[in-house]
C-alpha positions, -999 to +999 in steps of 0.1 A: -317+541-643-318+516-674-283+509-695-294+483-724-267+474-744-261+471-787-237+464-815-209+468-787-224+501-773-237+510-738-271+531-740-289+550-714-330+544-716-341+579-726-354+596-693-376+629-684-348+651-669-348+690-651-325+714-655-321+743-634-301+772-640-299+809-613-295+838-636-265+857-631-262+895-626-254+902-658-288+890-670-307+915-644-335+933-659-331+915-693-363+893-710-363+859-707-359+852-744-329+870-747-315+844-723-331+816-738-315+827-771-281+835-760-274+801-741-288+780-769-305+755-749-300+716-763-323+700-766-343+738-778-373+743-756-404+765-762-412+792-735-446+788-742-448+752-739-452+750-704-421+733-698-400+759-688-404+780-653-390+811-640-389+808-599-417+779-599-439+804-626-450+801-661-435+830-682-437+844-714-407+857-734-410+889-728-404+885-687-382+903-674-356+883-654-341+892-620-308+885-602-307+848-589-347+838-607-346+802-609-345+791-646-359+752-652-371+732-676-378+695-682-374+674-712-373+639-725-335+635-727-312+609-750-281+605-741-252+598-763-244+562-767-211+552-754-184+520-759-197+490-742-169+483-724-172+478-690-152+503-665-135+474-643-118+480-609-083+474-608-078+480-570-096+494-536-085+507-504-093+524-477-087+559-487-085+556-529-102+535-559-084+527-590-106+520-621-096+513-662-117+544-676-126+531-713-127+553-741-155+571-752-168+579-714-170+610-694-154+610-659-184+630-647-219+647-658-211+672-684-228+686-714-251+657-728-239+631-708-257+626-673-258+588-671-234+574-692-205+586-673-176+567-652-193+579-621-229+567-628-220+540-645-198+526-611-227+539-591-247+513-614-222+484-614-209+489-577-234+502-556-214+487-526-188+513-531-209+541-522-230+522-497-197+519-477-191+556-479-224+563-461-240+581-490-211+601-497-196+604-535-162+592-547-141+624-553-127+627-586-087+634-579-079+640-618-100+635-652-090+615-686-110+632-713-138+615-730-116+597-759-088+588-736-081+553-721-067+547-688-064+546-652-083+567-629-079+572-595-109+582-572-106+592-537-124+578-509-128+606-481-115+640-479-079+628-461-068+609-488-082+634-516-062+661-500-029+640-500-035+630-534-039+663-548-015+680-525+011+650-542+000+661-581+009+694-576+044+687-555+055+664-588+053+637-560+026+621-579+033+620-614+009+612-644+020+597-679+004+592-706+010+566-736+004+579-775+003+564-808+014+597-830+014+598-866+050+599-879+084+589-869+089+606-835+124+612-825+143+599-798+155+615-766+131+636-744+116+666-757+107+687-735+078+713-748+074+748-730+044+761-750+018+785-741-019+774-747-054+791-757-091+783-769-090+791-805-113+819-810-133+803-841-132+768-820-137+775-783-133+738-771-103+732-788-064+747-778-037+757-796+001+778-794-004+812-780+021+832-759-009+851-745-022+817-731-020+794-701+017+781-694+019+751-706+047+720-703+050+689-716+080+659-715+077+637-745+097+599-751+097+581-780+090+546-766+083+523-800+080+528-841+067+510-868+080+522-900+060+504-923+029+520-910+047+553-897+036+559-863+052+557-835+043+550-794+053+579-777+049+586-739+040+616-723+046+634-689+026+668-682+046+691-659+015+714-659-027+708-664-042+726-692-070+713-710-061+690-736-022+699-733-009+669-745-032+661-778-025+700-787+010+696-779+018+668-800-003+687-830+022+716-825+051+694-828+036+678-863+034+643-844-005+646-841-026+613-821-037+588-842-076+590-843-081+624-828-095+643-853-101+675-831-063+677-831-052+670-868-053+629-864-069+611-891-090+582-882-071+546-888-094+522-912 
């Protein structure tokens, strides 16, 4: 693996990759280019190409796939291009590892990032980390989304994972967050009991819904500037749904500064 590095971005040398995917029950006695349609495969690959198999075997679209067929194809892949900055470690022990996740990186594969991820990228930079766990991977104890900031905490062996998340959901182990919100946020803490759901025309993003996923949030007012009317605000989740706090600061009308997803427009 190959990062180069450009106008203050970090970019993965494009790469042959395989993806595999077992076809669930649902897809039993269905052709393959039903599946091939439905899923929407990025980057879009031609059955007939001879890139894509079904259990080790060419296929054309009209094959008709069975329970658990093995599904792969191989590509030239390009990853995203991510910040340049580099994920430093604040601290190490014996049981966790405490990094500064910048923004703009996955914790973890997902979607079209494989290689420029936290993971990968300390797998890169600190080899030693996983060479002292005897080929074993860090466990992930919690995740900052992609355009989030912050400290992450990785575990070290299954012990100290266990504790760890054992201590998140006790409210032993608390997580805050810090916000620069558009507006004049007011003081005191707010506490927010609001319910959460995909939004049907928008299936990554959350909003209110009382038919949703319980959904708490504790809100400070830490700092304002007037002038330029925003204000630092931090945040405590009680609970863990997806994107709870940028959705929950939309709902109040105090939206983050930058997140366009969530009603935040983009600072000049």
């Amino acid at each position: 693996m190959t990062y180069a590095f450009a106008n203050g971005y970090r970019i993965v040398t494009p790469y042959i990759h395989k993806a595999m995917l077992r076809v669930q029950p649902e897809w039993h006695g269905k052709p393959l280019q039903d599946y091939i349609g439905h899923f929407h495969f990025h980057p879009p690959v031609k059955i007939d190409s001879g890139r894509l198999l079904v259990s080790g075997e060419k296929a054309t679209p009209a094959r008709i796939l069975k329970q658990s067929d093995i599904i792969s194809y191989t590509f030239h892949f390009h990853e995203p291009e991510v910040l340049s900055d580099p994920v430093n470690v604040i601290d190490i022990t014996d049981d966790l590892v405490a990094v500064n996740k910048p923004a703009s990186i996955p914790v973890h594969p997902v979607s079209s990032f494989r290689k420029n991820t936290v993971l990968k990228i300390l797998e890169h930079d600190r080899p030693h980390l996983f060479d002292e766990l005897g080929g074993e991977r860090l466990r992930t104890l919690h995740r900052l989304d992609r355009p989030v900031s912050g400290v992450l905490i990785f575990g070290r062996n299954k012990k100290s994972a266990t504790l760890f998340t054992e201590g998140l959901k006790s409210r032993a182990i608390k997580k805050e967050y810090v916000a620069k919100v558009k507006g004049i946020f007011p003081l005191g803490v707010i506490k927010l009991d609001q319910c959460l759901n995909r939004q049907s025309q928008f299936p990554l993003r959350y909003q209110a819904d009382e038919k949703g996923k319980e959904a708490i949030t504790l809100f400070e007012r830490v700092s304002i500037n007037e002038e330029e009317d925003y204000s630092i605000v931090s945040c405590q989740p009680v609970t863990g749904v997806t994107h709870q706090i940028r959705a929950h600061l939309q709902y109040l009308g105090y939206p983050i500064v930058n997140d366009i997803k969530y009603g935040g427009h983009s600072e000049k």
